[in-house]
Structure formats: structure tokens, C-alpha cells
N, C-alpha and C positions, 0 to 999 in steps of 0.2 A: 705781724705777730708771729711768734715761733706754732711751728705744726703740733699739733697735740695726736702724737699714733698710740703707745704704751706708754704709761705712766704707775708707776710703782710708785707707794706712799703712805706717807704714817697718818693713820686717820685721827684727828682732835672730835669731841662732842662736842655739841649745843645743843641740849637736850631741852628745848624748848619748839612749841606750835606759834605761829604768826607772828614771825620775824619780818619785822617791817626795816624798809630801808632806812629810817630815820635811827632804826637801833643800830642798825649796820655800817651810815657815817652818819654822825647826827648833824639838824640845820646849819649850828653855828659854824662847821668847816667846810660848807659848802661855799668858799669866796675865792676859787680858781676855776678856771674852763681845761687847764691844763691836765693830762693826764699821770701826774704825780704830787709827792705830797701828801698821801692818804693812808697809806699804810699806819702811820703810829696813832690814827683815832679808828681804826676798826674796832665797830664797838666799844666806845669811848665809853660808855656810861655802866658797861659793864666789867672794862676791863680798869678801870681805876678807881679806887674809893675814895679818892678827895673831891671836892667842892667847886675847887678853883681859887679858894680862898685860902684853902688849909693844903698848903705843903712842906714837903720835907727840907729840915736847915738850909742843903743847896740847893734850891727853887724847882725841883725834880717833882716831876707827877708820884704821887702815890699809889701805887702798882694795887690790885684787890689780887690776894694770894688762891680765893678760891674761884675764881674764872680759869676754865678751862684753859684757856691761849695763853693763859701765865704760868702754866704751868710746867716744871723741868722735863717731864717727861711727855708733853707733847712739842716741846721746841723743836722746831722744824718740820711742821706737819702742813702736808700740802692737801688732803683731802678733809674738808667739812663736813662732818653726818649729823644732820638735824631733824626736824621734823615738820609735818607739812606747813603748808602755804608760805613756803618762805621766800622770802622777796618782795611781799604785801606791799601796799603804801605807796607813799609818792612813784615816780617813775625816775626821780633821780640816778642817770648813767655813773654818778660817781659810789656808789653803794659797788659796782660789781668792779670799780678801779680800785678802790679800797683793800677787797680781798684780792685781787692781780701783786699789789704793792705786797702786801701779808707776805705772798705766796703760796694762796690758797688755787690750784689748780680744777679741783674736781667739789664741786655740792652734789651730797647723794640725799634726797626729802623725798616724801612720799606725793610729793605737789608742788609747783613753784607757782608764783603770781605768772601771768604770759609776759610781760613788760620787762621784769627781770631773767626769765628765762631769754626774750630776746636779745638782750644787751650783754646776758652773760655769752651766748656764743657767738657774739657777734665783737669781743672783748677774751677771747679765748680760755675761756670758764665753762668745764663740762659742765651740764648740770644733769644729773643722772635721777630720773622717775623710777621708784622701785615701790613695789606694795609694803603697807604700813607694817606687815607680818614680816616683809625680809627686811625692811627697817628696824623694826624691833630685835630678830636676828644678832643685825649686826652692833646694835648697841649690850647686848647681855655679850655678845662675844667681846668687846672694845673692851666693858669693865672688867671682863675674865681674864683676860690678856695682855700683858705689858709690850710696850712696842707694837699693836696692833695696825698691819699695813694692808693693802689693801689692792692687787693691781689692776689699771682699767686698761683695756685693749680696744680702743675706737674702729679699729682697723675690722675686728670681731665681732664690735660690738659685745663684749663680754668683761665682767666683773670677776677675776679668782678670788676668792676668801685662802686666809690661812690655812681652811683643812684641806686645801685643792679643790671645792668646789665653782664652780664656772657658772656663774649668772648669768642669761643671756638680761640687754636691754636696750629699749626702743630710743630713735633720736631721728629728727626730721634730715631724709636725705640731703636736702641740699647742703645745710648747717652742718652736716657731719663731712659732706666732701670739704666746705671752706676748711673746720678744722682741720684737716685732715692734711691740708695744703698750707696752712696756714695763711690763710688770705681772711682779711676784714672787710665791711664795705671798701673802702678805699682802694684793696687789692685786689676786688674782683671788679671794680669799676677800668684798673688799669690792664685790666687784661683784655678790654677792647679798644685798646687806645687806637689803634690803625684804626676801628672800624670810626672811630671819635671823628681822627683826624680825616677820615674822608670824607663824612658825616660835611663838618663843618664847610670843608673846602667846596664841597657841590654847593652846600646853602651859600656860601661868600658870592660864588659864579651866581648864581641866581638872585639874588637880593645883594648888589653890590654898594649900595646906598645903608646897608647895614652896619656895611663893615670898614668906611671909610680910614677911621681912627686906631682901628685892632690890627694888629699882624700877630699873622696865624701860623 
């Protein structure tokens, strides 16, 4: 996954409490293990107002004009501000692939589920904890402000707001070095690949009856 250091970006709302993953992709596009493909049902149930039965002359989803993400003037917004517990529900990893595909970068809530929080940075998705008061903040400033952007500095650990003020906020060391490196599990499992591979080689010499059929 790409390193996440400073990120500049246009912030979209979802001014709702207990955003469960099922809102976020729902059951029925859960039938891939792959990590694409999810981006056009983020928030499927909110983001379209047909049925599945009732669509438009050429078989096109029917877009709902008052969801945020439909919106012209948040197209292109890579940072989510919503409100707490977001990520509730299931533990389904494709909920935080969903917003990756969007190209939603940063969730700023005042609470994430832990499950989701782990997958988001573990999936290179800040997820940024701030108190419900500089939540609220930054939502009267979003609807005062057109184009409202927002920059995160992981490196600082610091949020700028538009009037230059500098948020400081907290995020588990270790998770901030992967981002920061941009390594996933998978990336920081290879960065002991020597120690792997000697690993294994000493076990081969010692329990050689293990390893008749494998080459290593």
C-alpha cells in the first residue's frame, strides 16, 4: 500500500452516529475475497434511491441527489467526518476496501468500533479520534465553508483546519510507523524474510524427514 505522510483533502459529511459496516458495503456485495470491485456500492443503500427493481430507461442505478457522496460539490473528497462509533457491526474487511476504492483516505469520528479501526490501518485508512466538541467544530465549519479541506500530517501527528489552526492527535505507534512506510501485514511480514528464510533452513537440518517433498 502507498505511505500515507501529509494528506491535503476535501472533507465530504456523514452526519450520522453508528455506522455499521453493513451500511458501509452491504451483505449482498459481499461475493469476492478480492480486493476490488467495491467502490460503486459504498453505501449502497444510501447512496441510491431505487429498489433494484425500479430503474432508469438505460438499466442505470438511480443515483439519491441528497446523499452527501452525490454530491457536485463534494466530488472528489478523500477525507470522511462522521460521528461516533463508526465501523460498528459485522467485522467484514471489505467495508474499509469499499472506502479505499471511493478514495476515501482519512475517517475523522469521535469513536471507531476497534475491528474496524484495525483493518482500516491495517488497509491504509487513517482513522483519526478527535473529541465530539472538535467534531462538531469541524462540522459547523464544513457547512460554513464551500470546498472545505482539511490537511493530516501523520509524520506530526497533526490536523490544520482552514483558519490555520493545528490539532494535535493520538494514533498507536506501531500502526503509524507501517503507515508511514507504507507496509501492510504482508509488508512487514517481508521485511524478515532473511530471518524466514534461516528460520526454516535450520528447522529443514534438524527435522529433515519434514521436509522431504518441499524445496526451500
Amino acid at each position: 500500500m502507498a505511505p500515507f505522510t501529509v494528506h491535503d483533502g476535501l472533507v465530504v459529511p456523514l452526519d450520522r452516529s453508528n455506522v455499521d459496516t453493513d451500511l458501509i458495503i452491504p451483505k449482498q456485495f459481499l461475493k469476492s475475497i478480492k480486493r476490488t470491485g467495491f467502490g460503486p456500492n459504498l453505501f449502497d443503500e444510501l447512496r441510491y434511491s431505487d429498489a433494484f427493481d425500479e430503474l432508469n430507461p438505460d438499466g442505470a442505478r438511480i443515483s439519491n441527489p441528497d446523499f452527501s457522496l452525490n454530491k457536485p460539490e463534494y466530488a472528489g473528497a478523500s477525507i470522511l467526518l462522521s460521528r461516533e462509533n463508526f465501523g460498528c457491526g459485522s467485522s467484514r474487511e471489505h467495508a474499509v476496501w469499499a472506502l479505499c476504492q471511493f478514495g476515501i483516505q482519512c475517517v475523522i469520528a469521535p469513536s471507531f468500533a476497534d475491528i474496524f479501526r484495525s483493518n482500516a490501518l491495517k488497509n491504509g485508512i487513517l482513522p483519526i479520534e478527535l473529541s465530539a466538541t472538535q467534531v462538531q467544530v469541524l462540522f459547523d465549519m464544513l457547512f460554513e465553508t464551500e470546498g472545505f479541506r482539511l490537511q493530516v500530517d501523520l509524520s506530526a501527528n497533526t490536523l490544520t483546519l482552514p483558519n490555520g489552526d493545528i490539532w494535535p492527535f493520538q494514533i498507536d505507534a506501531f500502526r503509524r510507523e507501517c503507515l508511514l512506510q507504507g507496509l501492510d501485514d504482508v509488508g512487514i511480514t517481508l521485511e524478515s524474510t532473511d530471518a524466514i528464510k534461516a528460520f526454516e533452513e535450520h528447522h529443514a537440518k534438524r527435522f529433515p524427514w519434514l521436509f522431504e517433498n518441499l524445496v526451500l
